[in-house]
C-alpha positions in Angstrom: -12.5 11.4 -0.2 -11.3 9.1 -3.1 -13.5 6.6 -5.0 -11.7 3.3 -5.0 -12.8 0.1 -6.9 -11.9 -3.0 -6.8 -8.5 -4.0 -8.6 -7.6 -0.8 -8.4 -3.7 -0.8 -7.3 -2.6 1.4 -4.2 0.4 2.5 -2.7 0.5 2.5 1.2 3.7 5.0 2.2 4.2 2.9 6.0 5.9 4.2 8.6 8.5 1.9 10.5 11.5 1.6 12.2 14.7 -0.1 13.0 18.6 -0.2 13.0 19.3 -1.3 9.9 16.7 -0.1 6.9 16.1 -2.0 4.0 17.2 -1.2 0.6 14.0 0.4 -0.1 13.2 2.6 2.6 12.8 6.1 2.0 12.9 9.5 4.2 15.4 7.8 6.5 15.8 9.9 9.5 18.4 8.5 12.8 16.8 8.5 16.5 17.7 10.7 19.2 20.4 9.0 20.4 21.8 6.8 16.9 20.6 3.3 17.6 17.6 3.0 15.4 16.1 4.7 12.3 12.5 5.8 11.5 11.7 5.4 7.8 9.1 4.4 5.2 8.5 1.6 2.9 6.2 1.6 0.1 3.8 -1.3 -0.1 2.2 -2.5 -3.1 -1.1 -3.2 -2.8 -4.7 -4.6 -4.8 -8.5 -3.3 -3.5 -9.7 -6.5 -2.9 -13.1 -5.1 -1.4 -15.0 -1.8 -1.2 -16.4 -2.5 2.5 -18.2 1.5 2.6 -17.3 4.7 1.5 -14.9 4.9 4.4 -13.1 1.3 4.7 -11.7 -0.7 1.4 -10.3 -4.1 2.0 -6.6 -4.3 0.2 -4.7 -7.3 -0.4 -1.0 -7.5 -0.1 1.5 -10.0 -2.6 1.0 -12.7 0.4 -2.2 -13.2 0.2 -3.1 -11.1 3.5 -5.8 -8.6 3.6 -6.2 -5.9 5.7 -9.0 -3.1 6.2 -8.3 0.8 5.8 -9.8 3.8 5.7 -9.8 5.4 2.8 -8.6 9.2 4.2 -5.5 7.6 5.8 -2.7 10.0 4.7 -1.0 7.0 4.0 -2.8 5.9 1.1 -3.3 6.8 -2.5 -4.0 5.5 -5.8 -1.3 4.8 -8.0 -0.7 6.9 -11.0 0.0 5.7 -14.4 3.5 5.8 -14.1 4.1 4.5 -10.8 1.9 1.2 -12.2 4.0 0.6 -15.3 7.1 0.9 -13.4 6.2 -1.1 -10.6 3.3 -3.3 -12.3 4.9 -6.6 -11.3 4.8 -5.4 -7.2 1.1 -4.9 -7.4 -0.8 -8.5 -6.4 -3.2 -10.2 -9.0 -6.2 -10.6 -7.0 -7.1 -14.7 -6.6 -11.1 -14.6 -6.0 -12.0 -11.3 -8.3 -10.1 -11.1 -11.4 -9.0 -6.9 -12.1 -11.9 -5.1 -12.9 -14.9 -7.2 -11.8 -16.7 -5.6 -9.1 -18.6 -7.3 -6.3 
């Protein structure tokens, strides 16, 4: 299990799929017969809430906010690197300023 706080930034590897991936999908992989692809897209993310030990609440750059469990496979906290280089993807959260807990 990993301890998450608020503000602290995750990646979310998701899983998708369609004919024509995006510029940032990775592990791109055809279908069966050619006419779609399966991929992933990382997805930036902010712990907006620590619901229970099992469930954190993240928000997205929108504004959404979505509930997940903290052992999807999925997720994990980002590194040092990964939030310098990307530090402008990760959401500011609007109701709890980084670091204040609830």
């Amino acid at each position: 299990m990993k301890d998450f706080s608020v503000g602290d930034f995750v990646i979310y590897r998701k899983p998708k799929m369609s004919p024509h991936p995006g510029p940032r999908a990775q592990s791109v992989y055809p279908a069966e017969h050619g006419e779609d692809y399966s991929y992933s897209v990382d997805k930036f993310w902010t712990v907006a809430a620590v619901v229970d030990e099992q469930t954190i609440e993240i928000e997205t750059r929108t504004g959404k906010r979505h509930r997940l469990r903290t052992d999807d496979p999925h997720l994990r906290k980002a590194g040092v690197l990964q939030r310098l280089l990307n530090r402008s993807r990760f959401p500011q959260l609007k109701d709890n300023p980084r670091g204040v807990t609830q």
